[in-house]
RODO-2510 file (C-alpha; in nm, 4 decimals, decimal comma):
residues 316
     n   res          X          Y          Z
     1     x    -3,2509     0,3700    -0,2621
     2     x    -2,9874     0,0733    -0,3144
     3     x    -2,6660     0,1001    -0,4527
     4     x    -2,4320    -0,2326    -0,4756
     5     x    -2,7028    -0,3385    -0,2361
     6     x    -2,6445    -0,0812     0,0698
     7     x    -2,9102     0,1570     0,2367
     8     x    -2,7840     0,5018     0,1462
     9     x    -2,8242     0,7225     0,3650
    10     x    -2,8366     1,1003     0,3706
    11     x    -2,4281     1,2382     0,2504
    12     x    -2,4459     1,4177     0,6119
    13     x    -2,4929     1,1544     0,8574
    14     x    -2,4873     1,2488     1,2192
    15     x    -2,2943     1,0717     1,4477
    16     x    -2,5679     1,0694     1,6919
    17     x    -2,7467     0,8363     1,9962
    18     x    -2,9936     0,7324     1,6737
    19     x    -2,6902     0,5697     1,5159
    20     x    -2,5301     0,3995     1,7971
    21     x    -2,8870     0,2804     1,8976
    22     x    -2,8948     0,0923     1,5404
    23     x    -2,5731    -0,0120     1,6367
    24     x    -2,6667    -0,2046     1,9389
    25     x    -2,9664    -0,3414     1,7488
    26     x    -2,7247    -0,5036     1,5229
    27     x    -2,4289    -0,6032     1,7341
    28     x    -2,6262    -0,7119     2,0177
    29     x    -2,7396    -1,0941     1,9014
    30     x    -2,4608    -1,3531     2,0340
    31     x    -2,4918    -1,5290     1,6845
    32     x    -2,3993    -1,1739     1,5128
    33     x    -1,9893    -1,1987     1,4115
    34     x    -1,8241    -0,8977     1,3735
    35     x    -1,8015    -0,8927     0,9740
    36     x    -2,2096    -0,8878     0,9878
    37     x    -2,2147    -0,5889     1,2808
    38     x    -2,0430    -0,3518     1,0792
    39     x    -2,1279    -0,4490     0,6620
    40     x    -2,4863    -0,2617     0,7434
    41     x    -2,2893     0,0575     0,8863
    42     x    -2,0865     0,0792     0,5140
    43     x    -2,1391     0,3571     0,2787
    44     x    -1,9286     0,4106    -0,0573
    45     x    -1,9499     0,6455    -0,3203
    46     x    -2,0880     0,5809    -0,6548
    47     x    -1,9103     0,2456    -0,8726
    48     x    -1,8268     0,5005    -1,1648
    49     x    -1,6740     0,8090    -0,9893
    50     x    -1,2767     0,8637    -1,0983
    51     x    -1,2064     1,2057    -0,9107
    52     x    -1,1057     1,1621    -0,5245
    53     x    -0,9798     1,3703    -0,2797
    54     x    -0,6609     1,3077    -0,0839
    55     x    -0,5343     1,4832     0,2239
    56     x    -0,2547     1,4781     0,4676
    57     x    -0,4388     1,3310     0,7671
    58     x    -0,2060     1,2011     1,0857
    59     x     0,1126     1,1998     0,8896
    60     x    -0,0526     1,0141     0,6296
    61     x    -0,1695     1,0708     0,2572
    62     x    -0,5617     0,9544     0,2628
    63     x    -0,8444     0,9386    -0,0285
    64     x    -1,1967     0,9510     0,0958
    65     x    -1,4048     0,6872    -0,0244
    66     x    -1,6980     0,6483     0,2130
    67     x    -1,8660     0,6934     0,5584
    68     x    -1,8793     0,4659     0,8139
    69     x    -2,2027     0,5035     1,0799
    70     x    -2,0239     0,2894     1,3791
    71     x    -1,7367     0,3691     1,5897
    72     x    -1,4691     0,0672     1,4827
    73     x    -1,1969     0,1702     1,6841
    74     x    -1,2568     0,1272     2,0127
    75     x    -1,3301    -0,2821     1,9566
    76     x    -1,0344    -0,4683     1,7954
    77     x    -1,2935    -0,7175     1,6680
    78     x    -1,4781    -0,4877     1,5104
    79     x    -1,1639    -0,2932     1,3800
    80     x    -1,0490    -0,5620     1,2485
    81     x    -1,3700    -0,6832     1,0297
    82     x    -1,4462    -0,3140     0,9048
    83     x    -1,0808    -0,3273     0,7204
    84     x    -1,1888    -0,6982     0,5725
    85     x    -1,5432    -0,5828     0,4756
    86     x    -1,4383    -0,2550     0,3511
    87     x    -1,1757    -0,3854     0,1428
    88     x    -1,4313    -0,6644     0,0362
    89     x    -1,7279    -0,4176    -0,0516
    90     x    -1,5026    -0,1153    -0,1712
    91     x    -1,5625     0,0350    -0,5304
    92     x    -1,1871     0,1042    -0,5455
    93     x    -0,9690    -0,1922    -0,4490
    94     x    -0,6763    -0,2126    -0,2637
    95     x    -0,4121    -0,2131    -0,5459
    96     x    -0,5890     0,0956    -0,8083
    97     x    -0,3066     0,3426    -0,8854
    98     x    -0,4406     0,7311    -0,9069
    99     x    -0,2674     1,0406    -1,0926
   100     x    -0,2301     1,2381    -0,8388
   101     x    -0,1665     1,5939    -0,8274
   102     x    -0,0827     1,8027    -0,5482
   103     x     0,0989     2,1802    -0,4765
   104     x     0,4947     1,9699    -0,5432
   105     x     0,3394     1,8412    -0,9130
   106     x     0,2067     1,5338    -1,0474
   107     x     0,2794     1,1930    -0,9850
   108     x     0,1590     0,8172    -0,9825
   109     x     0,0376     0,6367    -0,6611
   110     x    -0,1206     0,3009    -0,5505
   111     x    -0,3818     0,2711    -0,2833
   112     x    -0,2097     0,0294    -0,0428
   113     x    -0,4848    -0,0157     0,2420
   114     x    -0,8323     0,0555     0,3879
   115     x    -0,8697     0,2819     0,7238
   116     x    -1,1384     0,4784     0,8784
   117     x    -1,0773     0,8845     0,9936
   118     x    -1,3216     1,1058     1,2056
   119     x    -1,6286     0,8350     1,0324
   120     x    -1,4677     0,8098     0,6969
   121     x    -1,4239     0,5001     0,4945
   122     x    -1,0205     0,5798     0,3384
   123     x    -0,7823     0,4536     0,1258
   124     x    -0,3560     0,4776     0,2317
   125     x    -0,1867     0,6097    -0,0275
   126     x     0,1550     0,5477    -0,1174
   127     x     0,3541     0,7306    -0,3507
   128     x     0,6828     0,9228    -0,3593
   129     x     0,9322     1,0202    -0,1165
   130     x     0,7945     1,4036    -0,1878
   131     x     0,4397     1,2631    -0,1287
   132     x     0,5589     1,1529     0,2046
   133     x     0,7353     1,4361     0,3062
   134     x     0,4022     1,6633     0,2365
   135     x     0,1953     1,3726     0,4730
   136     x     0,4373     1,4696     0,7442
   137     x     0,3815     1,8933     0,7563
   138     x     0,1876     2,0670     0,9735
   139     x    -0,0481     2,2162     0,7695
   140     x    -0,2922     2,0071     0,5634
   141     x    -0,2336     1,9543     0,1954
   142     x    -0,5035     1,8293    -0,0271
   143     x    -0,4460     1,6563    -0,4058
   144     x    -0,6133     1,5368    -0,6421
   145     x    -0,6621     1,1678    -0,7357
   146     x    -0,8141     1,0297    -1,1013
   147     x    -0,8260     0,6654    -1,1292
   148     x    -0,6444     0,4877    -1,3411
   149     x    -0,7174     0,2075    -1,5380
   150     x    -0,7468    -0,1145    -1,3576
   151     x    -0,4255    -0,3280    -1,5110
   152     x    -0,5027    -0,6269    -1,7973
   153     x    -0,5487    -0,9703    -1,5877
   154     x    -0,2199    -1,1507    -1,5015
   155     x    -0,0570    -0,8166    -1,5515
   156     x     0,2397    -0,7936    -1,2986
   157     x     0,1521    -0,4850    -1,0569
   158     x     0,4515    -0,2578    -1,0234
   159     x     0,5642    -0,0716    -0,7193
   160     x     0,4635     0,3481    -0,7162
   161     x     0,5972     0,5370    -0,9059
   162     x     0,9032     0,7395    -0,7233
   163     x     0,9279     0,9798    -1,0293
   164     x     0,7680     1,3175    -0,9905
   165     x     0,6944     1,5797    -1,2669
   166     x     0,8170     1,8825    -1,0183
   167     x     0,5159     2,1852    -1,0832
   168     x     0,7090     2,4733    -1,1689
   169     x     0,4200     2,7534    -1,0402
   170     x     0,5359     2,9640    -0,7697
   171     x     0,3648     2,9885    -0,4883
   172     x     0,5768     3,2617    -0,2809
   173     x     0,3943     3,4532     0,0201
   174     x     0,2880     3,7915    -0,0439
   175     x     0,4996     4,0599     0,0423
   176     x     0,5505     4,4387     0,0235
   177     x     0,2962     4,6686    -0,2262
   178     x     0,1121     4,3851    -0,3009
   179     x     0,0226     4,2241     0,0368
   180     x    -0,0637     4,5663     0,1639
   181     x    -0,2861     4,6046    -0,1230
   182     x    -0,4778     4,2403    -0,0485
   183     x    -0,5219     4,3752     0,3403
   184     x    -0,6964     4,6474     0,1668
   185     x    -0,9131     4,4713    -0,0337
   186     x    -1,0197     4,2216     0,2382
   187     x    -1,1003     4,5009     0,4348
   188     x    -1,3144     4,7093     0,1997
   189     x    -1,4905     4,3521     0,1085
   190     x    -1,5792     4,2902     0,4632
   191     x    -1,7261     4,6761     0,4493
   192     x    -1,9084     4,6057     0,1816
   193     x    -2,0355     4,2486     0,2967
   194     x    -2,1853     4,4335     0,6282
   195     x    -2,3226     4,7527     0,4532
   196     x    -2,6159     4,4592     0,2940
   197     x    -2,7595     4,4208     0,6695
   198     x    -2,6982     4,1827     0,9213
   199     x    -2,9391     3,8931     1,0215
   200     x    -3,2974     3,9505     1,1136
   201     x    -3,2319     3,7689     1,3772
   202     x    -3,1103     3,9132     1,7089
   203     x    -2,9798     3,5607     1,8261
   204     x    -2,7533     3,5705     1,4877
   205     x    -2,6357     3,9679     1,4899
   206     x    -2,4924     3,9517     1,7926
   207     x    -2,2693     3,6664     1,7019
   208     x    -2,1532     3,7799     1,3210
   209     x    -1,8201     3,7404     1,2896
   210     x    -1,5692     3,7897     0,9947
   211     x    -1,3530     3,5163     0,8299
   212     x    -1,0852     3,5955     0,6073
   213     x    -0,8512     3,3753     0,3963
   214     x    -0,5662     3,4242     0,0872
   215     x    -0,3664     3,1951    -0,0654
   216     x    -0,0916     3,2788    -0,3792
   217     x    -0,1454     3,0771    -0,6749
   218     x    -0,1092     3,1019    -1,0849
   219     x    -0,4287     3,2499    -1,1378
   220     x    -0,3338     3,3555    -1,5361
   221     x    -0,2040     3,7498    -1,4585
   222     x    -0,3246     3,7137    -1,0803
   223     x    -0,1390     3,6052    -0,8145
   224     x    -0,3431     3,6000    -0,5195
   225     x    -0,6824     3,4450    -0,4507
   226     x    -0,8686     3,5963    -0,1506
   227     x    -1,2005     3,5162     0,0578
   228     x    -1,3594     3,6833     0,2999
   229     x    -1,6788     3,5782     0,4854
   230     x    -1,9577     3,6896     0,7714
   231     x    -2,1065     3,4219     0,9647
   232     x    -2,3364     3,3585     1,2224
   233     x    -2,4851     3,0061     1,4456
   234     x    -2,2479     2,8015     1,2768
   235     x    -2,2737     2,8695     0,9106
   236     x    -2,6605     2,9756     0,9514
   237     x    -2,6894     3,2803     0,8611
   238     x    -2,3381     3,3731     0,5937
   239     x    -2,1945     3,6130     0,3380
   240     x    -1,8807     3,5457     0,1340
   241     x    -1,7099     3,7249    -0,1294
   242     x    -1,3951     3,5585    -0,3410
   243     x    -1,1583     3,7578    -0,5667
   244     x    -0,8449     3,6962    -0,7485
   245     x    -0,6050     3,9881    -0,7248
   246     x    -0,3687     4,0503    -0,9962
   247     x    -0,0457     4,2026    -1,0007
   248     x    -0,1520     4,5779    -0,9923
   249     x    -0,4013     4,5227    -0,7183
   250     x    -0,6836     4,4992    -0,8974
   251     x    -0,9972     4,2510    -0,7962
   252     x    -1,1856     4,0179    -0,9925
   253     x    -1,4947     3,8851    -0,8208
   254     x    -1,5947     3,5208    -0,8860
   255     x    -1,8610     3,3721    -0,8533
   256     x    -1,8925     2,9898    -0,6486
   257     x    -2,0795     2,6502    -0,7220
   258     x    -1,9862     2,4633    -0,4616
   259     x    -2,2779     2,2364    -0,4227
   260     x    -2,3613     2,2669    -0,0061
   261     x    -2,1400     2,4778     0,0835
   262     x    -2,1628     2,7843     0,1776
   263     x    -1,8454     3,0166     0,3064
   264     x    -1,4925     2,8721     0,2525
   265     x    -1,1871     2,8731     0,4451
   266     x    -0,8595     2,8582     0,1266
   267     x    -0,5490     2,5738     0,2280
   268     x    -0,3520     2,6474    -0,0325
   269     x    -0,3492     2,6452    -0,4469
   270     x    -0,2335     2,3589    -0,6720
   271     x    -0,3261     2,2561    -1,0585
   272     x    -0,5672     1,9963    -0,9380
   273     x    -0,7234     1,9123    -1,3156
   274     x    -0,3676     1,9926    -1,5020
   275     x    -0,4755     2,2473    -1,7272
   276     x    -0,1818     2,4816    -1,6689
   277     x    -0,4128     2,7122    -1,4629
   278     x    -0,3889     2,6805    -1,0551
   279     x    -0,7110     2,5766    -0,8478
   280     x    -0,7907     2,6029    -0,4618
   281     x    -0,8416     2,4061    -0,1951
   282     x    -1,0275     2,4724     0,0754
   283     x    -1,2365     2,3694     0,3911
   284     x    -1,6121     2,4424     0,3222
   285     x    -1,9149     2,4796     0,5534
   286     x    -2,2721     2,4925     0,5743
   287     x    -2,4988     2,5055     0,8752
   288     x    -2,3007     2,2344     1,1196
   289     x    -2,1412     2,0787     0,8473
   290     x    -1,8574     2,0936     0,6453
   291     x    -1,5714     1,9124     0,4448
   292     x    -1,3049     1,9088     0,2152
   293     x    -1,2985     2,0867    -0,1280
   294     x    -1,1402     2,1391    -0,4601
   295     x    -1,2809     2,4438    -0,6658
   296     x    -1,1688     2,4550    -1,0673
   297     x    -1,0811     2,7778    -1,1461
   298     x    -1,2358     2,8548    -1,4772
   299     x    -1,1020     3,1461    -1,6248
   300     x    -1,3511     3,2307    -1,9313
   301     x    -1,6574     3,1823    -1,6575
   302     x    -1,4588     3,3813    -1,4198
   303     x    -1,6360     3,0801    -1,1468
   304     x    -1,4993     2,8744    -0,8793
   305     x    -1,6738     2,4957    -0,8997
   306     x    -1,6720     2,1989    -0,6969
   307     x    -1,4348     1,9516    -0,8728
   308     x    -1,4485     1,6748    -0,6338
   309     x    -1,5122     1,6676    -0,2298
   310     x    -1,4536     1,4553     0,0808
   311     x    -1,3745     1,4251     0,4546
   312     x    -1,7373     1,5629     0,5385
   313     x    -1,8583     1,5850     0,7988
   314     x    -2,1398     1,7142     1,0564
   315     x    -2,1623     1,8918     1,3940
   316     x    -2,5420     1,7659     1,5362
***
């Protein structure tokens, strides 16, 4: 199938001795330069997607637009052409501002430069001094990005935007009655989760293990969103239950459409969509695979689903 007139290739592509091998086939003819070796080894999302994901990846703010099937930074030749080709073939230019949103609020960015991370095709983001302040933490923090529309030709492009809209949520760690109520519940879930069998298989039951995760949020009258998960053989075999936890302890189950994925590990919460209602974001896996994803909370469905997803990746 050909899209902007690329290959595409399977959304989980393993960085394997089958890719390198293509690799050589295409690098090795002296008459090759660099800018042809790696425009084969390109991969970008769909033209008309507007939802991104961002995250705080080596002290920077990244949105995931791609995979790249070569290693590029180990050659400064070849570094060098995958920025001009990916910049040349990219669906989002260099220059397209993005409402973002993140767990500080809302604000306006500008994508000011193509990268590569762990085989991703990225955009740098520059925004705020709060943005940059969030790039710099230890602990990753996703937002959301919709693309804005592309200014009127000969319109003068204007720096980012340094003004924030603060969110005024809450996000305090649990404490007292009600964290000792969540241990509770994460405990009887993890009951319940092993009183439905283990796996068949013995290779699997001996290696179940549980996962647990909770992250505070304005869930409407809950507070707390909390998942707990059995696995086995790297996502094989897996179990999860997710619940929101109001004030007065009590769970509401929800159910997940998250594509792929199958068990999820929460970051943290953060109005991703701006409806006034806090989502989640969260690492997600499947059997050797996983990624980045933001789950809409939708309240009248009582249902966690995929809003957007990036920074996949696979374990072969």
């Amino acid at each position: 199938m050909l899209v902007a007139g690329l290959v595409l290739r399977p959304a989980f592509a393993p960085e394997s001795g089958r890719v390198h091998a293509q690799a050589a086939a295409v690098i090795g003819p002296a008459t090759a330069s660099p800018s042809d070796s790696v425009r084969p080894f390109l991969v970008f999302r769909p033209r008309g997607e507007s939802w991104f994901v961002v995250a705080s990846r080596g002290k920077r703010m990244l949105l995931d637009i791609g995979r790249v099937d070569l290693e590029v930074r180990k050659d400064s030749a070849l570094a060098q052409a995958f920025r001009e080709v990916a910049a040349e073939m990219s669906p989002v230019p260099v220059g397209t501002r993005f409402a973002l949103r993140g767990p500080w609020g809302s604000e306006e960015v500008r994508a000011t430069g193509v990268d590569t991370w762990n085989g991703r095709i990225v955009l740098v983001v520059q925004g705020s001094a709060t943005l940059d302040s969030a790039a710099q933490g230890r602990a990753t923090v996703v937002a959301s990005a919709v693309r804005l529309a592309d200014p009127e030709p000969g319109a003068v492009t204007r720096p980012p935007l340094e003004d924030v809209k603060v969110e005024r949520c809450r996000r305090a760690p649990l404490s007292g009655v009600y964290a000792d109520r969540v241990k509770v519940l994460r405990d009887s879930l993890d009951q319940a989760l092993r009183a439905q069998g283990m796996p068949i298989y013995e290779r699997l039951a001996k290696r179940v293990t549980t996962s647990h995760s909770v992250v505070t949020g304005c869930f409407g009258a809950a507070r707390a969103l909390l998942a707990v998960s059995l696995r086995a053989g790297n996502a094989e075999w897996t179990r999860e239950r997710i619940v929101l936890v109001d004030t007065l302890g009590h769970a509401q189950p929800l159910a997940v459409d998250d594509l792929r994925f199958r068990v999820h590990d929460l970051l943290h919460a953060a109005d991703f969509d701006g409806d006034g209602i806090d989502d989640v974001a969260a690492v997600g896996r499947t059997h050797r695979a996983g990624g980045t994803t933001m789950l809409k909370y939708e309240v009248a469905k009582k249902r966690l689903t995929r809003l957007a997803a990036g920074f996949v990746w696979e374990d072969m």
